[in-house]
N, CA and C atoms as a LAMMPS dump frame, in Angstrom:
ITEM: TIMESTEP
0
ITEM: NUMBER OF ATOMS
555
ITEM: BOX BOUNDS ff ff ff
-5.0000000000000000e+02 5.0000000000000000e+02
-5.0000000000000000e+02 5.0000000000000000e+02
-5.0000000000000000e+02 5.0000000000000000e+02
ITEM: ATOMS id mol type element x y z
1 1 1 N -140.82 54.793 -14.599
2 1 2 C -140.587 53.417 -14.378
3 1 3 C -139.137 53.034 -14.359
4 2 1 N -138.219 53.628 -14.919
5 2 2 C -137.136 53.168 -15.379
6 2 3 C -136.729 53.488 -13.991
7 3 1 N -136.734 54.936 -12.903
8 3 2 C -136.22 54.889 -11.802
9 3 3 C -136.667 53.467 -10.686
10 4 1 N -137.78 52.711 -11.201
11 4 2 C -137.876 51.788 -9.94
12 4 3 C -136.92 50.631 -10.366
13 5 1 N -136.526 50.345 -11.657
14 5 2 C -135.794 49.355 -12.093
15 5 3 C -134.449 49.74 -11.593
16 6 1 N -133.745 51.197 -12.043
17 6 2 C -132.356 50.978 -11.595
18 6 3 C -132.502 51.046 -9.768
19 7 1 N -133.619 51.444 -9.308
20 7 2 C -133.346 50.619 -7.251
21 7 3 C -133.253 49.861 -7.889
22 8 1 N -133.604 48.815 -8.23
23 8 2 C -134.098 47.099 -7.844
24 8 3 C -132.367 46.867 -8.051
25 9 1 N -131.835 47.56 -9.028
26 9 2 C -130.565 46.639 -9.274
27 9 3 C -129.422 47.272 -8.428
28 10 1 N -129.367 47.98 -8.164
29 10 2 C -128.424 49.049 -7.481
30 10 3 C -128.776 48.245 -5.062
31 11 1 N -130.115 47.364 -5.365
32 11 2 C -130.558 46.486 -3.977
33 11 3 C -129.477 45.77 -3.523
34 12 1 N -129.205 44.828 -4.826
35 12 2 C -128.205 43.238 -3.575
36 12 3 C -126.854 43.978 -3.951
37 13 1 N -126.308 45.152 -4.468
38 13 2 C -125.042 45.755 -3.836
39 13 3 C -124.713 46.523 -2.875
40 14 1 N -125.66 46.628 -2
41 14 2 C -125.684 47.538 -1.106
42 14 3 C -125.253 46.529 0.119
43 15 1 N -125.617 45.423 0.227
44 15 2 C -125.215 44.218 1.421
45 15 3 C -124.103 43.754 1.134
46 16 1 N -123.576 44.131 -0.197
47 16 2 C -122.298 43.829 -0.518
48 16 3 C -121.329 44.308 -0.18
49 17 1 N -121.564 45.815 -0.546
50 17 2 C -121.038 46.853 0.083
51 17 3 C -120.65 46.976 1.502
52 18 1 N -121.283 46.727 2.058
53 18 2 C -121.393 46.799 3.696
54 18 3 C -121.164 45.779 4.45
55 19 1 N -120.704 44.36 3.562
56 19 2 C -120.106 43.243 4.043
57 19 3 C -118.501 43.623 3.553
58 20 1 N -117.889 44.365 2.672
59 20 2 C -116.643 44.68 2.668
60 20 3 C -116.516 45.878 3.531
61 21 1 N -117.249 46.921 3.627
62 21 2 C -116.87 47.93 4.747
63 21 3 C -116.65 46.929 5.868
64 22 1 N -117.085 46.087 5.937
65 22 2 C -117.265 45.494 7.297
66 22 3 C -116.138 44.895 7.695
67 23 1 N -115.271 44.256 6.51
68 23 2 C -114.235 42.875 6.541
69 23 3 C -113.108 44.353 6.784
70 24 1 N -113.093 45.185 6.505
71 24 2 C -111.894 46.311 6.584
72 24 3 C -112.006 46.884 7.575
73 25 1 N -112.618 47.125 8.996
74 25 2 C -112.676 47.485 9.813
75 25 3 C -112.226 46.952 10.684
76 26 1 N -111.491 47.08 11.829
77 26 2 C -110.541 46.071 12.54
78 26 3 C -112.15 45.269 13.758
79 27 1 N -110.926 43.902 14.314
80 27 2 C -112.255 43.267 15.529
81 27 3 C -112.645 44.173 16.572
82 28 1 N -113.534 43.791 16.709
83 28 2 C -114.001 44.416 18.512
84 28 3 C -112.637 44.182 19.583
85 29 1 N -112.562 45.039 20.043
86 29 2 C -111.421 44.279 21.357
87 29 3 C -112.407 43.643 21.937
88 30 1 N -111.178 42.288 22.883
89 30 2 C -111.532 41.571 23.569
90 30 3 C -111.559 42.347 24.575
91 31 1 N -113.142 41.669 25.689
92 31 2 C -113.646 42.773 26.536
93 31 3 C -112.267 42.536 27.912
94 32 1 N -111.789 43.448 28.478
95 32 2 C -110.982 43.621 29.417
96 32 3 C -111.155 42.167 30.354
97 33 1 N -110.4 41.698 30.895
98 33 2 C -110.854 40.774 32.005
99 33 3 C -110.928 42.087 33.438
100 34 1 N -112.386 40.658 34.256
101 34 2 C -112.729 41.166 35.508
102 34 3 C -111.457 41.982 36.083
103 35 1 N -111.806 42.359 37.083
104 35 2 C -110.629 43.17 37.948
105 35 3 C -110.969 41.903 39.307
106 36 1 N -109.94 41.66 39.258
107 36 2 C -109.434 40.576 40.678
108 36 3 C -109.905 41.694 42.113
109 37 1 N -110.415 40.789 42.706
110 37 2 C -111.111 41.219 44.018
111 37 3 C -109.249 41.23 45.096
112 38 1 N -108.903 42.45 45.219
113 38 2 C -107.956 42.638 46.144
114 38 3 C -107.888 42.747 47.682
115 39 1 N -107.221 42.058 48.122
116 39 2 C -107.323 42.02 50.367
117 39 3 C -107.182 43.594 50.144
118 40 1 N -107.741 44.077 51.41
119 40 2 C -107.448 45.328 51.775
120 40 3 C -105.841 44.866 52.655
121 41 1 N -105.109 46.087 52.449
122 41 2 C -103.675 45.516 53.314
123 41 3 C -104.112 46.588 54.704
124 42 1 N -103.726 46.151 55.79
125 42 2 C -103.618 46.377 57.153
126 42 3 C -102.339 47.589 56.813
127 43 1 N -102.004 48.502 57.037
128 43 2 C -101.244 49.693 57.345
129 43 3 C -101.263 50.221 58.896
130 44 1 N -100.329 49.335 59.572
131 44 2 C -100.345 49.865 60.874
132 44 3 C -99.789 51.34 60.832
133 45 1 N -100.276 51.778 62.176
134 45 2 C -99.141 53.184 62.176
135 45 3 C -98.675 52.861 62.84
136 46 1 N -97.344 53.943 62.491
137 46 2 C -96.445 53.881 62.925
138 46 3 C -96.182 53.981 64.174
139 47 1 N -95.242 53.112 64.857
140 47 2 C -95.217 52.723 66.324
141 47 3 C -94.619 53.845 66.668
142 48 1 N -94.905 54.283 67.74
143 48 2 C -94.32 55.461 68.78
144 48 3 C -93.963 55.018 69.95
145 49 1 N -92.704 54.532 70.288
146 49 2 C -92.096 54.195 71.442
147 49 3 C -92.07 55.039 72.118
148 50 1 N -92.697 54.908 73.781
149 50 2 C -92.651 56.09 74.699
150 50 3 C -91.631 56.489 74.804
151 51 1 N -91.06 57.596 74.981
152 51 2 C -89.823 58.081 75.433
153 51 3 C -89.594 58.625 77.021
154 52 1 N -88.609 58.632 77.489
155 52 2 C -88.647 58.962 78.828
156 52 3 C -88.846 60.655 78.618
157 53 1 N -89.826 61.411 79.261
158 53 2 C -89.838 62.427 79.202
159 53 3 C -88.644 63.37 79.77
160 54 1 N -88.327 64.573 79.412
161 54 2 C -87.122 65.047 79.698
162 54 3 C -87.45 66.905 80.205
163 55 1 N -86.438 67.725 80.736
164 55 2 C -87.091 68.507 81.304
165 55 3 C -87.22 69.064 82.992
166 56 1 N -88.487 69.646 83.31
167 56 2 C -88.402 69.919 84.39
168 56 3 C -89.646 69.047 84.394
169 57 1 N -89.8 68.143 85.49
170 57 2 C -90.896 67.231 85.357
171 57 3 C -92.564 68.212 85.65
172 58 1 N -92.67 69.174 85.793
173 58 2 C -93.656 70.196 86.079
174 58 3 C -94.324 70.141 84.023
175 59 1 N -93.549 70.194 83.333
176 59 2 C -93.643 70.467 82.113
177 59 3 C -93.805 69.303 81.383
178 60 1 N -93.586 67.909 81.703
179 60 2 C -93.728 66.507 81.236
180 60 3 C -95.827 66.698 80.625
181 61 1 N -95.578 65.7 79.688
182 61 2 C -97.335 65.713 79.261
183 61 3 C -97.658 64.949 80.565
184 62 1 N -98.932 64.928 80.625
185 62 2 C -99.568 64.074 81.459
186 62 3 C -99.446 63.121 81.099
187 63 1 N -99.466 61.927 81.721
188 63 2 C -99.737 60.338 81.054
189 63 3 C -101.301 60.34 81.06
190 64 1 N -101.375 59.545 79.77
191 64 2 C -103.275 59.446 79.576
192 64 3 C -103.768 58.528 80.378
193 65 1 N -105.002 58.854 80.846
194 65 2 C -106.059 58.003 81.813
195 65 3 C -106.492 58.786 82.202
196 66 1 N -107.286 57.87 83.427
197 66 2 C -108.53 58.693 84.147
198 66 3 C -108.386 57.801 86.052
199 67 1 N -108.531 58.617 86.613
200 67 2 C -108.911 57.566 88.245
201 67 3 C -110.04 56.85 88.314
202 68 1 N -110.319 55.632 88.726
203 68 2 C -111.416 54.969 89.426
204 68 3 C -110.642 54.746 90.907
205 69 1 N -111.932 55 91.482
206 69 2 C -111.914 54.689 93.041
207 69 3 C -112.825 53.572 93.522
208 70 1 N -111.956 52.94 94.413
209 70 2 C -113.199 51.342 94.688
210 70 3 C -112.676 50.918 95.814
211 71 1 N -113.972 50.251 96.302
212 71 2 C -113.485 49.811 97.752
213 71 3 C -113.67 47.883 97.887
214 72 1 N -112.75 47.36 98.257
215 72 2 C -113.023 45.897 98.05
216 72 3 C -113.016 45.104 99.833
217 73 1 N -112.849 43.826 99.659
218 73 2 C -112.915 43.315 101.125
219 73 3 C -111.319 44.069 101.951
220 74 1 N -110.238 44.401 101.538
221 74 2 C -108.919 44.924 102.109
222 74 3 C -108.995 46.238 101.695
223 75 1 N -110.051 46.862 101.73
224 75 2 C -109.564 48.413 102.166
225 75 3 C -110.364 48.989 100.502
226 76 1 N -109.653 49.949 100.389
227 76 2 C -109.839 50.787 99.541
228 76 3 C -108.587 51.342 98.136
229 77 1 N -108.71 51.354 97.263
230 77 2 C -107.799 51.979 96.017
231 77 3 C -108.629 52.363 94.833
232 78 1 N -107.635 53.469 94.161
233 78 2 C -107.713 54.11 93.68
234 78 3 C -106.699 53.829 92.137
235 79 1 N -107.066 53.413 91.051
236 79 2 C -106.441 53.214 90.127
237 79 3 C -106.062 54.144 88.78
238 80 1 N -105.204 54.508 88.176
239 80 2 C -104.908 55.441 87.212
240 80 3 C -104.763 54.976 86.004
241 81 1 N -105.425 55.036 84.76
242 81 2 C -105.044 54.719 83.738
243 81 3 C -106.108 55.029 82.339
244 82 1 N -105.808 54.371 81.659
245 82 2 C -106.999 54.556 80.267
246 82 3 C -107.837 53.179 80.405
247 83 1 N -109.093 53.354 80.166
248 83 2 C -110.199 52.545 80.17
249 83 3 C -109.818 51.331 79.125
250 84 1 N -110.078 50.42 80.099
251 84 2 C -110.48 49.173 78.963
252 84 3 C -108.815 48.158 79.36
253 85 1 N -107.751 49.233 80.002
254 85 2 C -105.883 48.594 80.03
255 85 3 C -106.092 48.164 81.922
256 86 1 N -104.757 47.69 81.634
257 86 2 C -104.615 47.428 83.069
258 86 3 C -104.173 48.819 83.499
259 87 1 N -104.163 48.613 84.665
260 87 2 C -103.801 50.753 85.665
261 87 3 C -102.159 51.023 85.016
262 88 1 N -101.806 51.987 85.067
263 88 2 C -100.542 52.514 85.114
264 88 3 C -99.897 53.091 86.502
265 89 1 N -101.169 53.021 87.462
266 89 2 C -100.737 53.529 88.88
267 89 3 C -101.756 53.257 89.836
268 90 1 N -101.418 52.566 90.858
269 90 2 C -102.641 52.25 91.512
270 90 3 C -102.381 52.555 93.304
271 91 1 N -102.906 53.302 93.845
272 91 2 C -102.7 53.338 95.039
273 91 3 C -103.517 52.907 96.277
274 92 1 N -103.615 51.887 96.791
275 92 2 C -104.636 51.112 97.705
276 92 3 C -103.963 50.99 99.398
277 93 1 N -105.696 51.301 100.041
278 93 2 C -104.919 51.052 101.5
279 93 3 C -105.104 49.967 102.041
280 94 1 N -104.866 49.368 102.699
281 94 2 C -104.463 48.101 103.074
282 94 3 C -104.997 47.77 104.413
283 95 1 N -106.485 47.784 104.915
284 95 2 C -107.07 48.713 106.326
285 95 3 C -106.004 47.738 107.503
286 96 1 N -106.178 46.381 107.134
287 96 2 C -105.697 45.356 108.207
288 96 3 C -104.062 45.822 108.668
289 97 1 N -103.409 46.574 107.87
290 97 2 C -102.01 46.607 108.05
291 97 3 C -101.831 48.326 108.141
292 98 1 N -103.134 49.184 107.888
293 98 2 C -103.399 50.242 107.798
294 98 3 C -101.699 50.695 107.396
295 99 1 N -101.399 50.546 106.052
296 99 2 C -100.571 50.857 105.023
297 99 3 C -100.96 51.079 103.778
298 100 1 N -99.956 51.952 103.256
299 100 2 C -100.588 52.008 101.843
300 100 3 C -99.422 51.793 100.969
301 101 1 N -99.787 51.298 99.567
302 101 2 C -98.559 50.712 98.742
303 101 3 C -99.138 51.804 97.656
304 102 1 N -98.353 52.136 97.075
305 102 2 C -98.349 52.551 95.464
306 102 3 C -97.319 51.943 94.836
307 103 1 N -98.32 51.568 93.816
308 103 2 C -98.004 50.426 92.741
309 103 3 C -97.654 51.573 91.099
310 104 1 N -96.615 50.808 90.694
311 104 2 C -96.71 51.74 89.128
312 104 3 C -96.622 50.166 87.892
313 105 1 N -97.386 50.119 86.901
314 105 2 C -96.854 49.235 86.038
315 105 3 C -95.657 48.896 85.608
316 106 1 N -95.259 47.583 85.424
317 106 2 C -93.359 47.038 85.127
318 106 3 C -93.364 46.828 86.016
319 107 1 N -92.276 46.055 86.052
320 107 2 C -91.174 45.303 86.721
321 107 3 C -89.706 46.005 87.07
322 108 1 N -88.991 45.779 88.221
323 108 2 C -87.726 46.329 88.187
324 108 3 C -86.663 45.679 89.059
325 109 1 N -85.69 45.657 89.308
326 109 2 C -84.56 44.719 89.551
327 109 3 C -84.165 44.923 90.826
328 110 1 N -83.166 44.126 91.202
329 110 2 C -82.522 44.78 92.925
330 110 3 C -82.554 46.208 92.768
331 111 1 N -82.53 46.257 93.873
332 111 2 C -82.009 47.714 94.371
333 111 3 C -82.961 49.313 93.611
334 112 1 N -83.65 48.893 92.947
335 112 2 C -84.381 49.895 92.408
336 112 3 C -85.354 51.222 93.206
337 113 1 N -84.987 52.185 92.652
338 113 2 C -85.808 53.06 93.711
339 113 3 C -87.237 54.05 93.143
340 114 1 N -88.12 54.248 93.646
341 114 2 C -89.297 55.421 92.778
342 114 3 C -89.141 56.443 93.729
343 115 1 N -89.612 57.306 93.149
344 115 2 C -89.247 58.689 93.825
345 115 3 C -90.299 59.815 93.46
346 116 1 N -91.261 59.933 94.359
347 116 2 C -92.493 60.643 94.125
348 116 3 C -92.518 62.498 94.032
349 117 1 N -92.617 62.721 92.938
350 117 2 C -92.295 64.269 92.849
351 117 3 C -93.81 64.958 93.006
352 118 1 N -93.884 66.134 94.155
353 118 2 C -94.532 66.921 93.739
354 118 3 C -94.466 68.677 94.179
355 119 1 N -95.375 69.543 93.99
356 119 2 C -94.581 71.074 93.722
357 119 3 C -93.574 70.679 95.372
358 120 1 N -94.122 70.673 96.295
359 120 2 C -94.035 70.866 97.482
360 120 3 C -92.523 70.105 97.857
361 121 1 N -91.931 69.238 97.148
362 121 2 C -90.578 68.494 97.273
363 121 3 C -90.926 67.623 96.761
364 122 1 N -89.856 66.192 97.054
365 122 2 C -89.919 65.043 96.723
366 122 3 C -89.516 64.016 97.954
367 123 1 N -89.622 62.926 97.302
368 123 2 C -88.636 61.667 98.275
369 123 3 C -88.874 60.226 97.594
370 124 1 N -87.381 60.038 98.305
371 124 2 C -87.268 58.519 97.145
372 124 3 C -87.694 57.299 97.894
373 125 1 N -87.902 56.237 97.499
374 125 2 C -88.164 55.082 98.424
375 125 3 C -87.596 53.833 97.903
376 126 1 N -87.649 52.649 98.243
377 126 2 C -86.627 51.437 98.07
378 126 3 C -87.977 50.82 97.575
379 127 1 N -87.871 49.87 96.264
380 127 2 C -89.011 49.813 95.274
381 127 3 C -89.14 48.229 94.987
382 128 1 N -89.985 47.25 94.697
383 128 2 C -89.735 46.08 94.386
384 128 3 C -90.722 45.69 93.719
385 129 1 N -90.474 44.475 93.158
386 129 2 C -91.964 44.248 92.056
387 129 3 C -92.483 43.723 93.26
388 130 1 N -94.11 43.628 92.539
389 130 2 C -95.447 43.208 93.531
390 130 3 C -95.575 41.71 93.77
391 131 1 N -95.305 41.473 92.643
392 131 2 C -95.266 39.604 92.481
393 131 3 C -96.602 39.124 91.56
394 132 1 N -97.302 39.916 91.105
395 132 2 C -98.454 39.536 90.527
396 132 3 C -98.8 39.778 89.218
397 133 1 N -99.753 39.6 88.438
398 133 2 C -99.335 39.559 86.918
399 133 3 C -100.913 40.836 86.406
400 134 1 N -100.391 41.664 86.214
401 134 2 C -99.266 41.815 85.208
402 134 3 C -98.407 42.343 86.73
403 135 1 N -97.124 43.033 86.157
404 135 2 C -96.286 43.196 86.744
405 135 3 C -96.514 44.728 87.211
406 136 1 N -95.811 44.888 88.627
407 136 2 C -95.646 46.155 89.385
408 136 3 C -94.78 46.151 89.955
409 137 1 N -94.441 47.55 90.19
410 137 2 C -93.186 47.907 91.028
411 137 3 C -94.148 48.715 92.025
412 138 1 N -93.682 48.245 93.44
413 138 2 C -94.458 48.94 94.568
414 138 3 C -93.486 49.247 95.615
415 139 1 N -93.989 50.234 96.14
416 139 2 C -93.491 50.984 97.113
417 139 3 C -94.494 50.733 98.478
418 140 1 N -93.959 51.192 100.174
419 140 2 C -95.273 50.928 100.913
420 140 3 C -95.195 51.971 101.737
421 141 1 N -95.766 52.665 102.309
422 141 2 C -95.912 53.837 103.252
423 141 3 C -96.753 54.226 104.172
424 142 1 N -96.002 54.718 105.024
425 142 2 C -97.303 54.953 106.311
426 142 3 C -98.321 56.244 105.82
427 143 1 N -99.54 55.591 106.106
428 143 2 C -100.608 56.676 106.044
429 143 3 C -99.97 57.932 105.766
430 144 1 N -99.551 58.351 107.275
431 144 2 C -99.071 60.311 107.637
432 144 3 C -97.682 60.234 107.088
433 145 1 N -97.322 59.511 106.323
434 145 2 C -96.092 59.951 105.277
435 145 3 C -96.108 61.506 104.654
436 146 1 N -95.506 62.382 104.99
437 146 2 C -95.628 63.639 104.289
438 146 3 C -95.845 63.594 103.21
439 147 1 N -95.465 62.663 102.169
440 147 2 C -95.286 62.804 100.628
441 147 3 C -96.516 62.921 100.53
442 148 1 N -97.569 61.818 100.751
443 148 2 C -98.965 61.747 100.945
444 148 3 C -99.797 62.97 100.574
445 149 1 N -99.909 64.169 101.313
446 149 2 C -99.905 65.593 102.137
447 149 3 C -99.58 66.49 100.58
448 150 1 N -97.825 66.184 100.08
449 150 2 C -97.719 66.746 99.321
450 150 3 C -98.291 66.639 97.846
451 151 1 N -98.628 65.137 97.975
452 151 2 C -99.188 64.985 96.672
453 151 3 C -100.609 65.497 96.794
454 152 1 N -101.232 65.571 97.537
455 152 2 C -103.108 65.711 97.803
456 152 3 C -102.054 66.899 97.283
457 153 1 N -102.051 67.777 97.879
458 153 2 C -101.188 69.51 97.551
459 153 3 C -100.798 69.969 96.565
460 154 1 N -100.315 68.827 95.906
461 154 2 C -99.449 69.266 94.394
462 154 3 C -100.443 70.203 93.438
463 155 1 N -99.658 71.061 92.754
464 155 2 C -100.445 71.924 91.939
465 155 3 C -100.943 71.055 90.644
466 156 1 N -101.889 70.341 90.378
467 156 2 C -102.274 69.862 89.836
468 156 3 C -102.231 68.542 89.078
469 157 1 N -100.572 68.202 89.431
470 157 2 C -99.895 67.119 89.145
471 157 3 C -98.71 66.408 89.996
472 158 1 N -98.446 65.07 89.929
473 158 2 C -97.514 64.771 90.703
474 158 3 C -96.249 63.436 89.444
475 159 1 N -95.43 63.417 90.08
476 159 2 C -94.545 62.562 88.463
477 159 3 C -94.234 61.261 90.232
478 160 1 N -93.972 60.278 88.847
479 160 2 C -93.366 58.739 89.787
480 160 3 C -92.285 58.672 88.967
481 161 1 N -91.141 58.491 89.645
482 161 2 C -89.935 58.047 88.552
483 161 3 C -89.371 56.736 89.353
484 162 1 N -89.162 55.861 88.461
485 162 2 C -88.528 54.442 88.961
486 162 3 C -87.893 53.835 88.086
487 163 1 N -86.624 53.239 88.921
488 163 2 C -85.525 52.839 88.293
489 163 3 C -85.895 51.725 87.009
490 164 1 N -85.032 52.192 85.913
491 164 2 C -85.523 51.091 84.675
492 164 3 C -87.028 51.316 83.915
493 165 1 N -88.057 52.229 84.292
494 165 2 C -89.001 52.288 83.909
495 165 3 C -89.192 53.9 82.947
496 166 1 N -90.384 54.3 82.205
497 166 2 C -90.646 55.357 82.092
498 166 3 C -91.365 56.195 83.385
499 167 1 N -91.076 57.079 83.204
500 167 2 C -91.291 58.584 84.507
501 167 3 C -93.091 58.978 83.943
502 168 1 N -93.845 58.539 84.648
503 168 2 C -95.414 59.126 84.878
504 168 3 C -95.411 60.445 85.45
505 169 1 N -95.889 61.102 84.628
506 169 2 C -96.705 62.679 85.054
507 169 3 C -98.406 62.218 85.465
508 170 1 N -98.869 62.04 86.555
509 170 2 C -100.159 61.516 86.833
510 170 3 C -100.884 62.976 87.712
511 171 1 N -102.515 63.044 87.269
512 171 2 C -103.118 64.514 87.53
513 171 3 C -103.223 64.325 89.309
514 172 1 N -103.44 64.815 89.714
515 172 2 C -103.661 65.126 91.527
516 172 3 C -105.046 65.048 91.533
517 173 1 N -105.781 63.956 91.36
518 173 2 C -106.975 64.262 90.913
519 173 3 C -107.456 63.85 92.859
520 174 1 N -108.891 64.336 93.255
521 174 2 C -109.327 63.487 94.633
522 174 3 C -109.225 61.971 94.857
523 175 1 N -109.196 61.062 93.927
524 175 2 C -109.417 60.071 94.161
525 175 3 C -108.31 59.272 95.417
526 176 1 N -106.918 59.806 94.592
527 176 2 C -105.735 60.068 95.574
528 176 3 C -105.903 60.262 96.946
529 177 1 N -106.133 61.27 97.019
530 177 2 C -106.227 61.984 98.424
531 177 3 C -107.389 60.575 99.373
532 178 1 N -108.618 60.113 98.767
533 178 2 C -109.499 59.926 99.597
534 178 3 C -108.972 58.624 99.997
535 179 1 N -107.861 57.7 99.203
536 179 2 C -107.194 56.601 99.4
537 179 3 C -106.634 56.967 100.458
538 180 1 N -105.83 57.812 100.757
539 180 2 C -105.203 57.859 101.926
540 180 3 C -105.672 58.233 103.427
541 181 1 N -106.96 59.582 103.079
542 181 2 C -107.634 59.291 104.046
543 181 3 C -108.575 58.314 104.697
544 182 1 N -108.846 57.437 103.698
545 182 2 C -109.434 55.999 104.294
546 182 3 C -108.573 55.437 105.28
547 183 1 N -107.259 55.338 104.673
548 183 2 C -106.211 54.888 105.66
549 183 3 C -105.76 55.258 106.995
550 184 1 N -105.933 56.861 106.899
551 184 2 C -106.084 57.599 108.2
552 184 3 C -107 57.04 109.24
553 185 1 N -108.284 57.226 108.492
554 185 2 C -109.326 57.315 109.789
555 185 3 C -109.32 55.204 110.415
């Protein structure tokens, strides 16, 4: 008996106990605040200004795109570029004046000249903007212009260089060629 008496008294010190363990133990931390909802930041990359390619123009990269060929109420052309942009080169025949212009994107000043390279030679021509927006520099030529001939010919590629602008390495693809023979026949 005597063990149930000393529990009974040895009871209300035990909450005592454990209310001073308690007061000696430091507070809870305060719980962290939320984390702030942050913008994602935009990180452009880094801009790459074309450079004029340099070299033997045989060795220039290609300029990127692809040809479409189309025929409208004035004839027929053939446009060069990447999907979705305006052309970087467009060559159309003109049936009523049975001429053909090649057009390159930009603008360029008096006296400016383009000068169509391919394996077979070259030749330069007297160059002017188109007048229309966006902007072109065009050249105009008769159908049986040799250059014509040489470009269908070129080993796989042909370059446009014009004054004030960057120099196009563009592929010799058919689309070319069939622009001009529209113009022929």
């Amino acid at each position: 008996m005597r063990n149930i008496s000393k529990s009974r008294r040895l009871s209300p010190a035990i909450p005592l106990l454990l209310l001073a363990i308690a007061a000696c133990s430091p507070a809870p931390p305060e719980p962290a605040p939320a984390p702030q909802p942050t913008k994602p930041v935009a990180i452009a990359p880094p801009a790459t200004e074309p450079v004029q390619p340099k070299g033997d123009w045989i060795d220039w990269p290609i300029t990127p795109g692809e040809w479409v060929y189309r025929k409208d109420s004035r004839g027929s052309l053939a446009l060069f570029g990447e999907a979705g942009r305006d052309a970087v080169f467009i060559i159309r025949c003109d049936q009523s004046d049975r001429q053909l212009f090649l057009s390159r994107s930009g603008s360029v000043g008096d006296q400016a000249k383009m000068v169509l390279r391919a394996s077979a030679g070259l030749q330069t021509y007297s160059a002017a903007n188109s007048g229309g927006t966006p902007n072109y520099a065009a050249i105009s030529v008769a159908p049986r212009d040799i250059m014509m001939d040489r470009i269908a010919y070129s080993r796989g590629r042909f370059a446009v260089e014009t004054t004030g602008l960057l120099s196009l390495a563009i592929p010799a693809w058919p689309e070319f060629s069939r622009v001009v023979e529209d113009c022929r026949n």
